[in-house]
C-alpha positions, 0 to 999 in steps of 0.5 A: 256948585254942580258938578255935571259929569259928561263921561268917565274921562270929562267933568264940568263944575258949575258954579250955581249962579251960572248955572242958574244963568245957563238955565234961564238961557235955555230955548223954550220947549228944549227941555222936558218936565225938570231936566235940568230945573231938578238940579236947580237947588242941590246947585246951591250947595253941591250936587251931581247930575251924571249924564252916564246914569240917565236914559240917553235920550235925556242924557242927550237933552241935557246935554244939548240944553247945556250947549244951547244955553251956553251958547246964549250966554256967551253972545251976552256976556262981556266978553273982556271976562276972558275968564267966563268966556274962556269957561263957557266956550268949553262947557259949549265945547264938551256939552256938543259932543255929547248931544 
């Protein structure tokens, strides 16, 4: 599980399975060094990435990767799984306002 905190008022947990699944889905070149790879394995337990606490123009990358990657999830998951669409339709949705 990651817990990605977007500002003081809005939080994402994401479970580290899909959160692997939101990763391998990111375009090419979208990210640097280890964006988001960084918190691959603290994902598998519990861990953090605080978007307030990064330089903005990572925290903007981030965030933009995340709506990416979402974005591409949702258009190869089975969309009867309202459950999992319903969740990364709102990950998509928070992660654009702040990209």
């Amino acid at each position: 599980m990651v817990i990605v905190v977007f500002d003081a008022d809005r939080e994402w947990y994401i479970q580290g399975r899909v959160y692997a699944n939101i990763i391998e889905s990111v375009p090419a070149g979208m990210l640097q060094d280890d964006d988001l790879e960084l918190h691959m394995w603290p994902a598998r337990a519990m861990g953090l990435l605080r978007l307030p606490g990064m330089e903005p123009d990572r925290a903007e990358r981030i965030a933009a990767a995340l709506t990416e990657g979402a974005a591409r999830r949702l258009r190869t998951i089975d969309q009867s799984d309202t459950e999992l669409v319903t969740f990364y339709e709102g990950l998509r949705e928070i992660a654009a306002r702040h990209a």
